[in-house]
Structure formats: structure tokens, C-alpha cells
C-alpha positions in Angstrom: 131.7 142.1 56.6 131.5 140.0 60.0 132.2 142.2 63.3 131.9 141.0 67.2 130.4 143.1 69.9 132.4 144.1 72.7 130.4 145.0 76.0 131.1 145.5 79.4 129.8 147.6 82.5 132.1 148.5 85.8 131.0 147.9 89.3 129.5 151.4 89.8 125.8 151.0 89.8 125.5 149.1 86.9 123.6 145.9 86.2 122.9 143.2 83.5 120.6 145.6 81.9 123.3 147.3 80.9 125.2 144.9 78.1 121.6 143.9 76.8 121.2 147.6 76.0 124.5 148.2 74.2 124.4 144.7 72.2 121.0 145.5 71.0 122.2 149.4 70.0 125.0 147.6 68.3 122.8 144.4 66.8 120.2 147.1 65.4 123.8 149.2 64.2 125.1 146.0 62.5 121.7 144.9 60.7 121.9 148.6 59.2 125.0 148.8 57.8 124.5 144.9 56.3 127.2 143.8 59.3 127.1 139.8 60.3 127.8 139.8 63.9 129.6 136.5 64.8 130.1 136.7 68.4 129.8 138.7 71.8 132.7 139.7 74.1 131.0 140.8 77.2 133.2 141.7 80.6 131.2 141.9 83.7 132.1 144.6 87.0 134.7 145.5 85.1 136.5 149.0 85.1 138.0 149.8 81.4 140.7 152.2 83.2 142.5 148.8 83.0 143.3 146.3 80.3 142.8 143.4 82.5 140.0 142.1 81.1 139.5 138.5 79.9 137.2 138.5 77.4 138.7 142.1 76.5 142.2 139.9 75.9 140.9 137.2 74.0 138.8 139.5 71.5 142.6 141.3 71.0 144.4 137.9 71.0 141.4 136.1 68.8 141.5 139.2 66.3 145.2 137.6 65.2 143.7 134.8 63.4 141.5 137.3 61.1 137.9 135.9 62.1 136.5 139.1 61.9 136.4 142.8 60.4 135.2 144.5 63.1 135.2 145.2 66.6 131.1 147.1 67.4 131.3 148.7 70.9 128.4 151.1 72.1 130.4 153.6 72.9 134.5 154.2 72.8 134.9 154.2 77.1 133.2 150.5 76.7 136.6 149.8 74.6 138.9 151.9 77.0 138.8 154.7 79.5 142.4 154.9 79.8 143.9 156.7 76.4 147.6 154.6 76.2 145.8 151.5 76.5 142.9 152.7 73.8 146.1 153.9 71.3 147.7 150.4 72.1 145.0 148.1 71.7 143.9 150.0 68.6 147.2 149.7 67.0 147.3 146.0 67.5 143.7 145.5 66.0 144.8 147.6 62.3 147.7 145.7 62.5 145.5 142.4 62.3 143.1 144.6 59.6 140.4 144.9 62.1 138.5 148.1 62.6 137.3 149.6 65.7 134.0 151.1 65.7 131.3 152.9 67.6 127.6 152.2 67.0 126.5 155.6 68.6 129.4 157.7 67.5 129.8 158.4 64.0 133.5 159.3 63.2 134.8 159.7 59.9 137.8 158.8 58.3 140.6 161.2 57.6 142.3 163.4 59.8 138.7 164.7 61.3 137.8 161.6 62.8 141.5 160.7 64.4 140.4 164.2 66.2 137.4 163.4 66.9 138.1 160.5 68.2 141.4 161.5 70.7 138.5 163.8 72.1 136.3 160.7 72.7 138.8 159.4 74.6 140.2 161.7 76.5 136.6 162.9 77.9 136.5 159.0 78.8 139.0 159.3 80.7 138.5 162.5 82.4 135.2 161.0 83.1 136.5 158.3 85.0 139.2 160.5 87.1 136.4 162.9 87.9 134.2 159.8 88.8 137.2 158.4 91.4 137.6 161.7 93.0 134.0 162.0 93.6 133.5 158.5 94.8 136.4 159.2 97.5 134.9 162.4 98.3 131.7 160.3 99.3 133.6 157.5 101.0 135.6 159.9 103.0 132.2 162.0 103.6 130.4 158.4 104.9 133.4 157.6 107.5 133.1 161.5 109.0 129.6 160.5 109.6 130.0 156.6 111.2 128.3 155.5 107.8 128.5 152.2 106.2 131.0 152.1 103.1 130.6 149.0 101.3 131.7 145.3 102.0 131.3 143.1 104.3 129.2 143.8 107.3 130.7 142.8 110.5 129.1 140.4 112.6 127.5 141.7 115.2 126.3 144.9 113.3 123.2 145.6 110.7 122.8 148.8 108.4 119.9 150.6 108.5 118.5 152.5 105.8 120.4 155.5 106.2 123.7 153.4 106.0 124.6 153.9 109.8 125.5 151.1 111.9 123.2 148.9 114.5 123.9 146.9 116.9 122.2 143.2 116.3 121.3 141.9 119.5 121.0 138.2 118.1 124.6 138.4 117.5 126.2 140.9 119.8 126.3 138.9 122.4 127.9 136.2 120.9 131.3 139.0 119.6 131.1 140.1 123.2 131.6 136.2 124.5 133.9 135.4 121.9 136.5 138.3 122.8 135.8 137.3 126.9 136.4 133.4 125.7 139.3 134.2 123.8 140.8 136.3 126.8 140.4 133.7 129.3 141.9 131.6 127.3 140.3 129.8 124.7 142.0 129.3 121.3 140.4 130.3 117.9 139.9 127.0 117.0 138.2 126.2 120.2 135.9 129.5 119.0 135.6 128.3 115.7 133.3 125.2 116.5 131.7 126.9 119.6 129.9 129.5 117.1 129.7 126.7 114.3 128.0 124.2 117.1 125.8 127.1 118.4 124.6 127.7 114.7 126.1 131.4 114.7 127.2 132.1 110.7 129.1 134.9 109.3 127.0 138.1 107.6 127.7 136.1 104.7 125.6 133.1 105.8 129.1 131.1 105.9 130.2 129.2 109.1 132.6 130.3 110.9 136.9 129.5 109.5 140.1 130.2 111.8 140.5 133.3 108.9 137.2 134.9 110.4 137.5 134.6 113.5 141.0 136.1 113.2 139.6 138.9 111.5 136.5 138.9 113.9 138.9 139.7 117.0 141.1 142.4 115.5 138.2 144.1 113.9 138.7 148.0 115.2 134.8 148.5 114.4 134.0 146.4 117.8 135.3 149.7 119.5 133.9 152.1 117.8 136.2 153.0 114.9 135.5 153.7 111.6 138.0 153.6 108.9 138.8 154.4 105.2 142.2 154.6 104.0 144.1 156.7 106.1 141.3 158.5 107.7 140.5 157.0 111.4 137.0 158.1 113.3 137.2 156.6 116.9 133.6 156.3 118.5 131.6 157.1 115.7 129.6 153.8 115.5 128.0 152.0 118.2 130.9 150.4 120.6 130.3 146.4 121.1 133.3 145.7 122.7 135.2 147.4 125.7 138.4 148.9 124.3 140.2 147.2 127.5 139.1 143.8 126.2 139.8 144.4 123.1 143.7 145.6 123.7 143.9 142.5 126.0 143.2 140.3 123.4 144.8 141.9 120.9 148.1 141.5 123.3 147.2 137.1 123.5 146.8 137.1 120.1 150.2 138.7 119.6 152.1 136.5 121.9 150.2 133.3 120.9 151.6 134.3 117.0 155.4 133.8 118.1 153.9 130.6 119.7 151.4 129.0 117.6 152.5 126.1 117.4 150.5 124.8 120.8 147.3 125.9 118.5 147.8 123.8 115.5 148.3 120.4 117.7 145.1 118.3 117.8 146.0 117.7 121.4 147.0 119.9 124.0 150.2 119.7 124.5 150.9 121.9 127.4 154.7 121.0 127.0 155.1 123.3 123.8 156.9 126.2 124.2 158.3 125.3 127.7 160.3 122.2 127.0 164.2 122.4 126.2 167.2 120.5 125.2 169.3 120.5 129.1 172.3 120.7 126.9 172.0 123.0 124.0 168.7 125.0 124.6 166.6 124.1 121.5 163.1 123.7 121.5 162.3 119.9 122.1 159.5 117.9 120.5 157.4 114.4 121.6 158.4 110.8 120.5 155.5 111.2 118.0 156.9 114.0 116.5 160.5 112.8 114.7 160.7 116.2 113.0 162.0 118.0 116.1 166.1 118.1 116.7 167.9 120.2 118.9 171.1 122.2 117.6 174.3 120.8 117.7 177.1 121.8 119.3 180.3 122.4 118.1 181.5 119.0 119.2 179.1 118.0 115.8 176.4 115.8 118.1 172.8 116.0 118.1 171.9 116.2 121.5 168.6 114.5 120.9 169.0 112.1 118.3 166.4 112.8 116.1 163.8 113.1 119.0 163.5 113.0 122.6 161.8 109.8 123.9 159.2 111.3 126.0 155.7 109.5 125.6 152.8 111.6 124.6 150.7 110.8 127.5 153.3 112.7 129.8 153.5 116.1 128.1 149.6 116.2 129.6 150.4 114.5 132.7 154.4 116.0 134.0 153.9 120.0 133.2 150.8 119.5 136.5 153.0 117.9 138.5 155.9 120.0 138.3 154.4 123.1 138.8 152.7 121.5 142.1 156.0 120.0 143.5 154.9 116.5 142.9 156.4 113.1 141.9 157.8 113.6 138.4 158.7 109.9 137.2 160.6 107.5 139.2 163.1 107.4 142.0 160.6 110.1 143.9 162.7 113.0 141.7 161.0 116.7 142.0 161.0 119.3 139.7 161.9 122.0 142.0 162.3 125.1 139.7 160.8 125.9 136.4 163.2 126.0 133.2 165.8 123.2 135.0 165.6 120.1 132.8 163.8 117.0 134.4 166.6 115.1 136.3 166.1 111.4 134.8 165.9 113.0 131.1 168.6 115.2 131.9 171.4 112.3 132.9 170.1 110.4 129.8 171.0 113.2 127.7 174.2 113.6 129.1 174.5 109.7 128.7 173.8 110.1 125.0 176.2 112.6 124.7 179.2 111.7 126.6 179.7 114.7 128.5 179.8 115.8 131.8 177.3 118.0 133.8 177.5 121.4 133.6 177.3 124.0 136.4 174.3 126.2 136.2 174.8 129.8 136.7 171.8 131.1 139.1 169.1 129.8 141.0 
């Protein structure tokens, strides 16, 4: 008879050592019982209270072609912990004439050892409930406490040996600038290749993407909290950033999402945002960019044509001026009031339009 191993450990404290331990129970079980085994199926960090498993799936999908007689586990909760998926999978493996067994289990056939077995099973699975409960219970006990739960460290922080949270004073400093930076104005991209060019890296020994230093900035644990699930414990680890800073930034980084589109130019363009067709209202875009057009009316024109002809070097030069009550373009025109459209542009819109100009209600 020829049979394949099936091993696999979950993520809970378990290591290689573990699938070298149950193929050599089952090896030694096979060379007993005069068993050739012809392969190994071996899932790694991966919980059996769920059937998606890879090599799991293509053991079930390979035992359709009849390679082998028998499917050698260690132990039934390495097959499944969850007993509808255990009854299902089971099924489909008799149906192909392959038979599950257990090298450290001994069931026997008949009536006895489809008891026997349902027990197996079912302890499995209460197992793994009980084993969820208590790893909650823990979790839950750590955040009461300001102790470390698992995953990524945040920068700025280290974990000592009793799991609680210290500040690092090599990278402190450089959270606490990055959150003063960002409210004075710097964009995250900006931040991005300040920490990258000042050799700061993530806890992960990764420089620095837009991603983190999105999540760096809205990371509550700057202020003190400490979270899991539902289950919120203000000020019980060690506060790196003023909770005034923090709610200031967290109010830019709000209002810069329903404008972002200033922070994905390569330039500056300190026109975005503020520029507007005079006619229709729409958001306007430079000569360089062709993909902008303004609404149309009801009289079926685009106001804009496609674009509005305003060279790039002026959307850094024009927004200065105006706001100063200089010289914007020629003829000695001023801006005089913020959100009025630029007189020159303004009668070549109408020009392209054909219509007259309208009177503007207020100041």
C-alpha cells in the first residue's frame, strides 16, 4: 500500500520541530505496517479550524487521480479541528478509495471506531475553542496592563522583557518631528525621504513608504492608547506625542484627503484646489494636464475646451502675486479679491464661449 503524510502546525508557539516530529512518528508508523510513503503534504502557521490550506487542498484534489491509499497524519486535529470540515473532507477521500489514518491513534473499524473517532474530533475542536477563549482572555488581560500584544512594534517604541512599552530615544525624536513637520506643513511624501535621507527605517528594518508614514501619523499608541478589539486603555503606555498635536494633525490629514490631489503632483502646484472655471465653477487644470474639463452647461459647450491654456510656470508664479495685490499678467490687471476669476482668462473664456458677462452676486 503507498500513503502520503499530512503535517502541519498553527501559529501558536509552534516551530519546524514540530512536522519533523510527526513525519518521523508517521515514517516509523508506515515502515511498521509495510506502508510505502510516496510524498509529504506539510502546511506551515496554519490553523486546521479552516480548510484553507494549500497543500491540505492539493492532497484532497491529488487524491482524485488514485496515487495513493492512504492519507498518515499524527494525530486527527493535524487533519482537521473543525468537525463539518473533517466529515467533508473525509467523505471526499472514501469516495476516491483513500483512507484516513492516524499513526498515534489506533481506531478500529466497525461502528466502534466511527465512535471513537467523532470523539477524536470533537475534543479537537473543543480544544481549539477553549484555546481562542484563552488566548483572548490573555490579549485582553495584556491591553489592561499597557502590555505589548503581538505585531509590529511602532517606531519610536521597544519592548522590554516584561512585554511593556519603552520609549527609544534614537527614534523618538524623529515621531515627535515628523508629527511637528507634518503640522507645519510638510506633505508625507516630503516625510518620506526626510527619514529615508536621514537613514531612519521602520521596526522592520524597511525604509520608510507613503503607507507608513500614513499609518505612523494616525497611530493612537503615540498618545498613549492601547488597543485590542473593542477594548480602548488611554494612557497606559508611555505618551510620545502631545494629544494636541496629534488631533491637529489628524485634522490636515483629513482635509488634505478631500484634496490630495496637490500631493501626488511632482511639482507644487499651489493653484490646485483654488483654481475655477469663471463660467461654470469646475475645477480647472494646467496646459500640461489635457485630462481636466470643466462641466458644461446646458447650452452643451465646454467652457474650457479640453484645458485651460495657462503655462505651468504661472500656477507657481500668479497664486504670490495675487494674494499680495501685485501685477497679475499684462495690461497692469490686479487680482483684487480671492475666488473672482483672473480678468484676462476670464474675457477669454467668455470669448470662447460666446456669452456675455455675468453679474456677480456679493463682494
Amino acid at each position: 500500500m503507498t500513503a502520503v503524510i499530512y503535517a502541519r502546525y498553527s501559529s501558536d508557539n509552534q516551530r519546524e520541530e514540530s512536522i519533523e516530529g510527526q513525519i518521523r512518528e508517521c515514517t516509523a508508523y508506515a515502515e511498521k505496517n509495510g506502508i510505502t510513503v510516496i510524498k509529504h503534504y506539510i502546511d506551515r502557521a496554519l490553523s486546521a479550524k479552516t480548510d484553507n490550506r494549500p497543500e491540505f487542498q492539493q492532497m484532497i484534489k491529488d487524491s482524485e487521480k488514485r496515487l495513493f491509499d492512504i492519507v498518515l497524519v499524527w494525530k486527527l486535529d493535524r487533519f482537521a479541528r473543525n468537525r463539518y470540515d473533517s466529515a467533508h473532507y473525509e467523505y471526499q477521500l472514501e469516495r476516491n478509495h483513500v483512507k484516513l489514518v492516524s499513526a498515534t491513534e489506533p481506531i478500529s473499524e466497525g461502528p466502534a471506531g466511527i465512535m471513537v473517532k467523532s470523539m477524536l474530533t470533537g475534543m479537537a475542536e473543543y480544544y481549539s475553542a477553549e484555546l481562542s477563549e484563552k488566548v483572548v482572555r490573555g490579549m485582553t488581560e495584556n491591553v489592561l496592563k499597557g502590555k505589548y500584544n503581538g505585531g509590529t512594534i511602532p517606531i519610536g517604541y521597544t519592548v522590554d522583557e516584561e512585554k511593556f512599552f519603552q520609549i527609544d530615544p534614537l527614534k523618538a525624536p524623529f515621531v515627535v518631528e515628523a508629527f511637528q513637520r507634518y503640522n507645519d506643513g510638510a506633505t508625507m511624501k516630503e516625510l518620506m525621504n526626510w527619514l529615508n535621507d536621514s537613514g531612519v527605517t521602520t521596526n522592520r528594518n524597511q525604509k520608510f513608504t507613503y503607507n507608513s508614514i500614513q499609518t505612523l501619523l494616525t497611530n493612537r499608541r503615540y498618545i498613549g492608547e492601547n488597543r485590542f478589539k473593542d477594548i480602548v486603555m488611554p494612557d497606559s503606555i508611555p505618551v510620545i506625542i502631545e494629544k494636541e498635536l496629534f488631533d491637529s494633525v489628524q485634522d490636515k490629514i483629513a482635509k488634505n484627503h478631500r484634496a490630495p490631489a496637490r500631493h501626488k503632483a511632482e511639482d507644487d502646484y499651489l493653484l490646485t484646489t483654488k483654481l475655477f472655471c469663471g463660467m461654470c465653477g469646475a475645477g480647472a487644470g494646467s496646459a500640461e494636464n489635457p485630462s481636466r474639463r470643466c462641466r458644461p452647461q446646458s447650452d452643451g459647450k465646454d467652457h474650457l475646451s479640453g484645458r485651460l491654456p495657462l503655462p505651468k510656470g504661472l500656477w507657481h508664479r500668479w497664486p504670490g502675486q495675487a494674494l499680495r495685490g501685485g501685477t497679475a499678467g499684462g495690461g497692469g490687471e490686479r487680482q483684487a479679491q480671492v475666488g473672482r476669476p483672473w480678468p484676462s482668462v476670464h474675457r477669454r473664456l467668455l470669448a470662447r464661449s460666446g456669452g456675455a458677462e455675468r453679474p456677480r452676486s456679493g463682494p
